[in-house]
Residue frames as a rotation matrix with the C-alpha (Angstrom) as fourth column:
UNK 1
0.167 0.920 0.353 18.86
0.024 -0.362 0.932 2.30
0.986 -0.147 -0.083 30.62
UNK 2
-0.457 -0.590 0.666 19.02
-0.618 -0.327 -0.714 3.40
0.640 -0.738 -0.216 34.21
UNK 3
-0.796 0.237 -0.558 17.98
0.505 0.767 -0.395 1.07
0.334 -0.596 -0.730 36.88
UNK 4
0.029 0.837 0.546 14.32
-0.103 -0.541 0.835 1.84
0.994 -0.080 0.071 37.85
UNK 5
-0.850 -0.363 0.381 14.10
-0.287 -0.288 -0.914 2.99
0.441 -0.886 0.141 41.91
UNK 6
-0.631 0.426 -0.649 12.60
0.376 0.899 0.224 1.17
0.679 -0.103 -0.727 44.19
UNK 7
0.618 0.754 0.223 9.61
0.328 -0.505 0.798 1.94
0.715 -0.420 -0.559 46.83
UNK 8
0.321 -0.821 -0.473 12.64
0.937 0.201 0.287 2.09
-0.141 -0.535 0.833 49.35
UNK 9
-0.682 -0.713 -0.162 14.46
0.673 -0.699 0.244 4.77
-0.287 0.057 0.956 47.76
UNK 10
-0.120 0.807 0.578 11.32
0.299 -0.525 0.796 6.41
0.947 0.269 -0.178 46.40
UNK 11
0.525 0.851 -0.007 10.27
0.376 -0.225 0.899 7.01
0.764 -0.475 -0.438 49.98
UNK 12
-0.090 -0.789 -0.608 13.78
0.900 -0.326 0.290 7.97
-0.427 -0.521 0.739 51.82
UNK 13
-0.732 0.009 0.681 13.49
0.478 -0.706 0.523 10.98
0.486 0.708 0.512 49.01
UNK 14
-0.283 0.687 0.669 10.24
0.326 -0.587 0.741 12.08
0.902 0.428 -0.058 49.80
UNK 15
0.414 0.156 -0.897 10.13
0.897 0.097 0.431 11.21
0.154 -0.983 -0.100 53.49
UNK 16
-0.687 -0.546 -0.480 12.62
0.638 -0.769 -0.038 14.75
-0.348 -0.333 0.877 53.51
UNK 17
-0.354 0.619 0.701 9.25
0.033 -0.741 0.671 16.92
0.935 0.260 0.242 52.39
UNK 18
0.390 0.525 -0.757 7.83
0.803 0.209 0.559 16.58
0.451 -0.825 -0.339 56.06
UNK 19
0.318 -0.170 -0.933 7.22
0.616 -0.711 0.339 19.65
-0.721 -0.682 -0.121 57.85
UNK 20
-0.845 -0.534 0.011 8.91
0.472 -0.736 0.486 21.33
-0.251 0.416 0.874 55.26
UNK 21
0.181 0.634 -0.751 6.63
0.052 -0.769 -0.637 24.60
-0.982 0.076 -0.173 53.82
UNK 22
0.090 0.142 0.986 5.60
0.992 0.071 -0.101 24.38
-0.085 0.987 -0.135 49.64
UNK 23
-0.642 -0.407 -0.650 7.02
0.057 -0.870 0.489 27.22
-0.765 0.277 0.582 47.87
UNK 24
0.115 0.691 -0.714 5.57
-0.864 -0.285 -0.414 25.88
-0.490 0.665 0.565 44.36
UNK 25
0.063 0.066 0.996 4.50
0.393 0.916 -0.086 22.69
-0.917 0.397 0.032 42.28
UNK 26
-0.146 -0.010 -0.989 5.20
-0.778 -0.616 0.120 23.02
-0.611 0.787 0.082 39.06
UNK 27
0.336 0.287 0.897 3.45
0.312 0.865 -0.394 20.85
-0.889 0.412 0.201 36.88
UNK 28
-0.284 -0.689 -0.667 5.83
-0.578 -0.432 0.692 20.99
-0.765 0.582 -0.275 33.44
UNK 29
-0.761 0.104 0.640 4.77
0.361 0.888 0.285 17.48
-0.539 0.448 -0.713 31.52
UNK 30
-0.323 0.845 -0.426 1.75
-0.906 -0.147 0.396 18.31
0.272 0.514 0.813 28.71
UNK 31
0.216 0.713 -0.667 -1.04
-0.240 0.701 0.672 16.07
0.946 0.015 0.323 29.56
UNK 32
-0.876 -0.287 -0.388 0.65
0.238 0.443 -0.865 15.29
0.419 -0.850 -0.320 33.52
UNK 33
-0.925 0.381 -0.006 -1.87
-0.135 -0.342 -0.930 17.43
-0.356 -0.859 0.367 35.59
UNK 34
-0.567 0.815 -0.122 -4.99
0.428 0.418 0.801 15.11
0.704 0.402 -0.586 35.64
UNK 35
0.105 0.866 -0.488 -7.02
0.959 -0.217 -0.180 17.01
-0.262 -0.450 -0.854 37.92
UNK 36
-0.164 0.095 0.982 -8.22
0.417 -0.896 0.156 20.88
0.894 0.435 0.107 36.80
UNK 37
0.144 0.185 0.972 -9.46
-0.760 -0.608 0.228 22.51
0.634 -0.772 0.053 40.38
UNK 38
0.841 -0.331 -0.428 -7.26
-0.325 -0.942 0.088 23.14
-0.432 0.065 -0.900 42.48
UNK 39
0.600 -0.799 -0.044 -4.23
-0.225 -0.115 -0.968 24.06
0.768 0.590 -0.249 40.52
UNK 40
0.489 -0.657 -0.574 -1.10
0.760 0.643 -0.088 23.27
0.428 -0.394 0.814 41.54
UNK 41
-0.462 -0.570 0.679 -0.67
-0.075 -0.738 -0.671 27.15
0.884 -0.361 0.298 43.04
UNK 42
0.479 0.720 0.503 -2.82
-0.597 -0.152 0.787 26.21
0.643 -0.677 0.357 46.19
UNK 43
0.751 -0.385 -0.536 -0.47
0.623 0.681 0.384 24.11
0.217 -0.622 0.752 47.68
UNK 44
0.313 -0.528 0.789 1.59
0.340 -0.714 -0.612 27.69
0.887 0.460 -0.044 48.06
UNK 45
-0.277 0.029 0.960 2.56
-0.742 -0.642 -0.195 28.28
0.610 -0.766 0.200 51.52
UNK 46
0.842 0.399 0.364 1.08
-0.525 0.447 0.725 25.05
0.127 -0.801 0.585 53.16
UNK 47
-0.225 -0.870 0.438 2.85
-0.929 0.327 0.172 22.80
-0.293 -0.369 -0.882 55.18
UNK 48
-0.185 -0.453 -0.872 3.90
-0.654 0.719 -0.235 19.37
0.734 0.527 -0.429 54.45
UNK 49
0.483 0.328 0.812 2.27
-0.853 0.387 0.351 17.03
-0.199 -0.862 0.466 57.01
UNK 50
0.600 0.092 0.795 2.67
-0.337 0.930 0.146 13.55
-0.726 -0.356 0.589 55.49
UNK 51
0.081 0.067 -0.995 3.86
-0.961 0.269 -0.060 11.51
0.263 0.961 0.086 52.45
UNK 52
-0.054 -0.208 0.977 3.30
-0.513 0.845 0.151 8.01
-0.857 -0.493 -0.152 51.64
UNK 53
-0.268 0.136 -0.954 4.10
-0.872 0.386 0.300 5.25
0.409 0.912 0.015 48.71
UNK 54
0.416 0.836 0.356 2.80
-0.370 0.514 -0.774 2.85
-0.831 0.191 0.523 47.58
UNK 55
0.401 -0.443 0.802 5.10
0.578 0.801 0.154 1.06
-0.711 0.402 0.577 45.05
UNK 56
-0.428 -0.570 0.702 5.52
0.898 -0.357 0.258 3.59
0.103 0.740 0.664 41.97
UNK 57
0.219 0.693 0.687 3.06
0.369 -0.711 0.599 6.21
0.904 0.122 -0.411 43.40
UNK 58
-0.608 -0.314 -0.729 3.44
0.792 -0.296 -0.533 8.42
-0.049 -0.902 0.429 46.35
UNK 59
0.191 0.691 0.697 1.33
0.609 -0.640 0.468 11.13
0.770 0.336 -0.543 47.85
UNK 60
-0.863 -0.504 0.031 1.74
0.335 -0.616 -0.713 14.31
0.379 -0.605 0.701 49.58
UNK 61
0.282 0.870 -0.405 -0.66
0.865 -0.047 0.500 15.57
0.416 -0.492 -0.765 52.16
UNK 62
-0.725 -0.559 0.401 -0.28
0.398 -0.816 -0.418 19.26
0.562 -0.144 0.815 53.00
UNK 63
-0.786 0.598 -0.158 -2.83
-0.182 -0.468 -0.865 21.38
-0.591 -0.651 0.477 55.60
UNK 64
-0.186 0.981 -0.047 -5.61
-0.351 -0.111 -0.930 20.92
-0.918 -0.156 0.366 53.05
UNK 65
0.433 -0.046 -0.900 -4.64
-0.897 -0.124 -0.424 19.37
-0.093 0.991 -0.095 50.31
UNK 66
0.400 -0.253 0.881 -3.70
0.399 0.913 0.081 15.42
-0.825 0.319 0.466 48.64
UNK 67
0.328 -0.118 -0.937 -1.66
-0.937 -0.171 -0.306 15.48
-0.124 0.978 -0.167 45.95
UNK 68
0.528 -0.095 0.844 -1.02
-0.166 0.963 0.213 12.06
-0.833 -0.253 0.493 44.66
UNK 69
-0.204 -0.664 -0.719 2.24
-0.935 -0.086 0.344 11.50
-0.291 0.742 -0.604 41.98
UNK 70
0.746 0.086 0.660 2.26
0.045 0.983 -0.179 8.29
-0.664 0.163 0.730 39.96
UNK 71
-0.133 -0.988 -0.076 5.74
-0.469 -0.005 0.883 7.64
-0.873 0.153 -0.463 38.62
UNK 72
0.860 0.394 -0.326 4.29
-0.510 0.624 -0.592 4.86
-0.030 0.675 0.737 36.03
UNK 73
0.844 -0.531 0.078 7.15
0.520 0.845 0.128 2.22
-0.134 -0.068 0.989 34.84
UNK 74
0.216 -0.971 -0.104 10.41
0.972 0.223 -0.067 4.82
0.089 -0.086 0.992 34.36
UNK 75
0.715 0.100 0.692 9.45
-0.252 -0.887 0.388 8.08
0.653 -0.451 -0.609 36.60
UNK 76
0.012 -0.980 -0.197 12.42
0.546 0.171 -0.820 8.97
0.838 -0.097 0.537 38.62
UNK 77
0.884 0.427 0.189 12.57
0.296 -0.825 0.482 11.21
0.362 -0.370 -0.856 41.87
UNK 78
-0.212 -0.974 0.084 15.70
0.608 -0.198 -0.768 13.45
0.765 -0.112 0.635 42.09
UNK 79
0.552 0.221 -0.804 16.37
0.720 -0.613 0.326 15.65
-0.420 -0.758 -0.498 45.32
UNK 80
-0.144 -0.633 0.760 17.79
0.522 -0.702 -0.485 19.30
0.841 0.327 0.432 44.75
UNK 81
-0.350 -0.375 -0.858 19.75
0.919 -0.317 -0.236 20.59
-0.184 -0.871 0.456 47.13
UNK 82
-0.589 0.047 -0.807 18.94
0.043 -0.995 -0.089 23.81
-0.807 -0.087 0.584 45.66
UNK 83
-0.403 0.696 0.594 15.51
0.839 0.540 -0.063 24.41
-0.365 0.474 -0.802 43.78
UNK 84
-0.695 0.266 -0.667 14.35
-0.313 -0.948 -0.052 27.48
-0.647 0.173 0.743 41.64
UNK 85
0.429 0.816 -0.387 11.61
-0.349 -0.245 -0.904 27.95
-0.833 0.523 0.180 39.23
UNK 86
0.135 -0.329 0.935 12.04
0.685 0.712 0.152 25.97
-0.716 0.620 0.322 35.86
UNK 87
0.256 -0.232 -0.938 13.94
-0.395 -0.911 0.117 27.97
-0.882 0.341 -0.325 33.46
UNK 88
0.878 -0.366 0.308 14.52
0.468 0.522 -0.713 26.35
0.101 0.770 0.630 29.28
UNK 89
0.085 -0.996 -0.024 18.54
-0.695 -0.077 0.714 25.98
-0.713 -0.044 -0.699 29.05
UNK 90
0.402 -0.081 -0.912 20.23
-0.881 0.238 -0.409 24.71
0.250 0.968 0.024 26.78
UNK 91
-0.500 -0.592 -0.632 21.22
-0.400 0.805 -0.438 21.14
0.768 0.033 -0.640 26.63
UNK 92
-0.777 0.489 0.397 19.09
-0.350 0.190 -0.917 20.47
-0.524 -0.851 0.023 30.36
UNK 93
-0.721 0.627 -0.297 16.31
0.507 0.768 0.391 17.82
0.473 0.131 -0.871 29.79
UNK 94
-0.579 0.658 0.482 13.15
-0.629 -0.736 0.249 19.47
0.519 -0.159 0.840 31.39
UNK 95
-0.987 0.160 -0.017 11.86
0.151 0.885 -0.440 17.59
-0.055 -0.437 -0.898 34.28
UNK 96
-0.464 0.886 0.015 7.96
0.585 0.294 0.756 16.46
0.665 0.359 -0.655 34.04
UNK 97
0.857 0.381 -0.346 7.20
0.457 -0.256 0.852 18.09
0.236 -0.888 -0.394 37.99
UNK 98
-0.599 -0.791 0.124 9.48
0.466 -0.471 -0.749 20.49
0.651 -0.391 0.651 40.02
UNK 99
0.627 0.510 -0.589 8.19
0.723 -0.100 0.683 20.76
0.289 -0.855 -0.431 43.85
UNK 100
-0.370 -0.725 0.580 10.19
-0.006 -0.623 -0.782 23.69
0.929 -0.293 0.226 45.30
UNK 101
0.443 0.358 -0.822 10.09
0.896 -0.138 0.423 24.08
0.038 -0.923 -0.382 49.36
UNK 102
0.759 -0.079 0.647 10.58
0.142 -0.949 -0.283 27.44
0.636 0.306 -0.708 50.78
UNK 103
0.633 -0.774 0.025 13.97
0.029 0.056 0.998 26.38
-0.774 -0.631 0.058 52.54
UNK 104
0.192 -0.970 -0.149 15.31
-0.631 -0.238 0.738 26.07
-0.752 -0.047 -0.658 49.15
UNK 105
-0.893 -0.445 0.064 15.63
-0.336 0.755 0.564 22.80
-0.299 0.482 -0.824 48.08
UNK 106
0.110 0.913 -0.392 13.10
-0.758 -0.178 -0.627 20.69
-0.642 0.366 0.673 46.49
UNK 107
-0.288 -0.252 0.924 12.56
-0.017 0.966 0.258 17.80
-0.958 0.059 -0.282 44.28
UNK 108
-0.244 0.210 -0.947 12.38
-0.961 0.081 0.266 16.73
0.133 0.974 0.182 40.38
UNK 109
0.347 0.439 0.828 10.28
-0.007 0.885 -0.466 14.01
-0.938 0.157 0.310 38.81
UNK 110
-0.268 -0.613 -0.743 12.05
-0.930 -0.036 0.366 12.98
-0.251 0.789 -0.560 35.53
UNK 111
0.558 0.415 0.719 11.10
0.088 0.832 -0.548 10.61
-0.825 0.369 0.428 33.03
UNK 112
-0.706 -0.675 0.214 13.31
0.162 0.140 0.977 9.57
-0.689 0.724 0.011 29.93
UNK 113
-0.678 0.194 0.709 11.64
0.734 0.239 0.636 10.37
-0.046 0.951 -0.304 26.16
UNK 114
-0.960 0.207 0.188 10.10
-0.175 -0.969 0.172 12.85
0.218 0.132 0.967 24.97
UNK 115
0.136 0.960 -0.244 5.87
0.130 0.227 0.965 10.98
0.982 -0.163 -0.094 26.16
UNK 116
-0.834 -0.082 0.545 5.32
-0.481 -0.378 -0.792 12.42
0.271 -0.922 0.276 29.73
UNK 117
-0.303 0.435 -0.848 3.45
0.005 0.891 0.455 9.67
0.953 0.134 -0.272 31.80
UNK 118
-0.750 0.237 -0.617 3.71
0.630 -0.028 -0.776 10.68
-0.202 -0.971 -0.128 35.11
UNK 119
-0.287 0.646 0.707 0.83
0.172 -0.692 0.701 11.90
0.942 0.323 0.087 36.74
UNK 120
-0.989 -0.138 0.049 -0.45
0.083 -0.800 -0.594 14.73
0.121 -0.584 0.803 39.16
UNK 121
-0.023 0.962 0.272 -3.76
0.437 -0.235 0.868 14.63
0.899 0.139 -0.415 40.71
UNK 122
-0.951 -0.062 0.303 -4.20
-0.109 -0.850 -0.516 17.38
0.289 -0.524 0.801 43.27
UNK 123
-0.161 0.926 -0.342 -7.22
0.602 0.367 0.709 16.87
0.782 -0.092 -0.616 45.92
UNK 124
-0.301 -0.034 0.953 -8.71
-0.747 -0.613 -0.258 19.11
0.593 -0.790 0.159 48.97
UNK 125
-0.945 -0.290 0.150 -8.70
-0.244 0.324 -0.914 17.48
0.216 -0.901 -0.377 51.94
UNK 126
-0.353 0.754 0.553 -12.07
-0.747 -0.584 0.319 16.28
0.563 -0.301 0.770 53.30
């Protein structure tokens, strides 16, 4: 079993979304995206202001908008140097989330087994 990542490395990861401009969230997990309005295409085009964790959670703050990830006990955040739109391949695991920025790159949330735990709640700003 891989070694579960700590708030430490959780936040070096995410700390590289600042400033950066959201391309698209893709919420991929059945049952992940716990909030219904707004979807996870409003965060198109804004900018990245903040992020902060909080042990296994971490949230992103964009021009109008909270989203707040929760990793639960063996959520994973990879960086990708290079990020596209989730495509089904063969043999490739399917990650739960896939943030794309519009420089490019972008991040995966990944969780072992086939029960998707992490979760995605998506607030407006107020």
């Amino acid at each position: 079993m891989a070694a579960i990542q700590t708030p430490d490395e959780i936040s070096t990861l995410v700390a590289r979304l600042e400033g950066e401009k959201c391309a698209s969230l893709e919420v991929l997990g059945i049952n992940s995206l716990k909030s219904l309005s707004p979807m996870p295409g409003a965060l198109t085009g804004e900018t990245i202001e903040c992020t902060k964790v909080d042990d296994r959670r971490f949230t992103v703050t964009t021009d109008s908008h909270q989203v707040e990830f929760d990793l639960q006990r063996t959520g994973k955040v990879l960086w990708l140097s290079s990020a596209q739109p989730y495509a089904v391949t063969g043999g490739a695991s399917r990650p739960t989330v896939r943030l794309i920025l519009a420089n490019g790159q972008g991040l995966d949330l990944t969780e072992p087994g086939r029960t998707k735990r992490i979760a995605v709640t998506i607030r407006v700003r107020g």
